[in-house]
N, C-alpha and C positions, 0 to 999 in steps of 0.2 A: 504494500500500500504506500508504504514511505517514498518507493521508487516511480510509482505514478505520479502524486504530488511532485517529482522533482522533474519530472519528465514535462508535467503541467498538463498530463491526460486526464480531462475531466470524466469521462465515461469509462465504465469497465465494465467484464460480467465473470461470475465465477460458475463452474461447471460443478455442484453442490451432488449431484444423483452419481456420475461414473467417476470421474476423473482427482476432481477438486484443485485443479487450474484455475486460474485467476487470466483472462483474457483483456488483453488491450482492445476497447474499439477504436477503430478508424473511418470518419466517413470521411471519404474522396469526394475530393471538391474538383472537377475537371476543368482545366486550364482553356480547352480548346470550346468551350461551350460554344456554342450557334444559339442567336437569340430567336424569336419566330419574328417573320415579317410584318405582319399584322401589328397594329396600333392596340394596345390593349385600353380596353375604353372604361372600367372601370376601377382603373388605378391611379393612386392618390386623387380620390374625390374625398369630397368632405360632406356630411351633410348639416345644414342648419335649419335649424328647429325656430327660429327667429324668433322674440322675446315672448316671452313667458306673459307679459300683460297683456300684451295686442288682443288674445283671443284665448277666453278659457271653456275646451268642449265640456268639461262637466257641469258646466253650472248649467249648460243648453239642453243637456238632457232632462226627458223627465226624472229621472233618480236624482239628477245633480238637484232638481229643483223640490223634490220632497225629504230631502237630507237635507237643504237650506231650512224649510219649515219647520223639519224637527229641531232644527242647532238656534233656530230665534223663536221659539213657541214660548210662552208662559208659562212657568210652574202649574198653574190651573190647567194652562192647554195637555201638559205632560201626563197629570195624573189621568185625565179624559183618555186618552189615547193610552195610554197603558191599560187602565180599567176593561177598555172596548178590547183588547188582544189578549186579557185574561179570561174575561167570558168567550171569547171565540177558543179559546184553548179546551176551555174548559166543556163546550160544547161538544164540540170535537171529538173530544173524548167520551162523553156521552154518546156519541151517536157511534163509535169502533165499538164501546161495549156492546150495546141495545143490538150489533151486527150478529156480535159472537157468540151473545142469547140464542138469538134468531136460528142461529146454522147450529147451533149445540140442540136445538130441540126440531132440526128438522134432521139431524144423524141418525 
């Protein structure tokens, strides 16, 4: 290991199952490379997202715009709306039991 580091080969691999050699990799960089003719069109592009204030899609959405209602509602508006998704909870569940009644006494 001490000899790689001096060597300054950052990669290696050791053969752990038959041998237990310790291998130098090398990748070959080719001197004579040929570039391709062709203009490569999507290299060093950049893209811009242009300012963050000009235009915000979520507030355009309808979600963006009933997450705005729940973040400025009144303490009064909050308990309302909580109250109203506890009874629908709560129904809900009323009505999978009253199912599981139904198909237990029609087995």
């Amino acid at each position: 290991m001490n000899d790689l580091a001096i060597a300054k080969q950052e990669q290696y691999a050791v053969d752990l199952e038959k041998t237990g050699h310790i291998f130098a990799v090398y990748s070959y960089v080719n001197p004579k490379v040929q570039y391709p003719e062709y203009e490569c069109l999507l290299c060093n592009d950049t893209i811009d997202w242009g300012s963050a204030e000009t235009f915000n899609n979520f507030e355009t959405t309808r979600y963006g715009k009933i997450f705005n209602l729940f973040t400025t509602a009144s303490k009064e508006t909050s308990y309302l709306i909580f109250g109203f998704l506890l009874f629908v909870n709560i129904s809900m569940f009323s009505i999978k039991e009253n199912l599981q009644i139904q198909r237990k006494g029609l087995a």
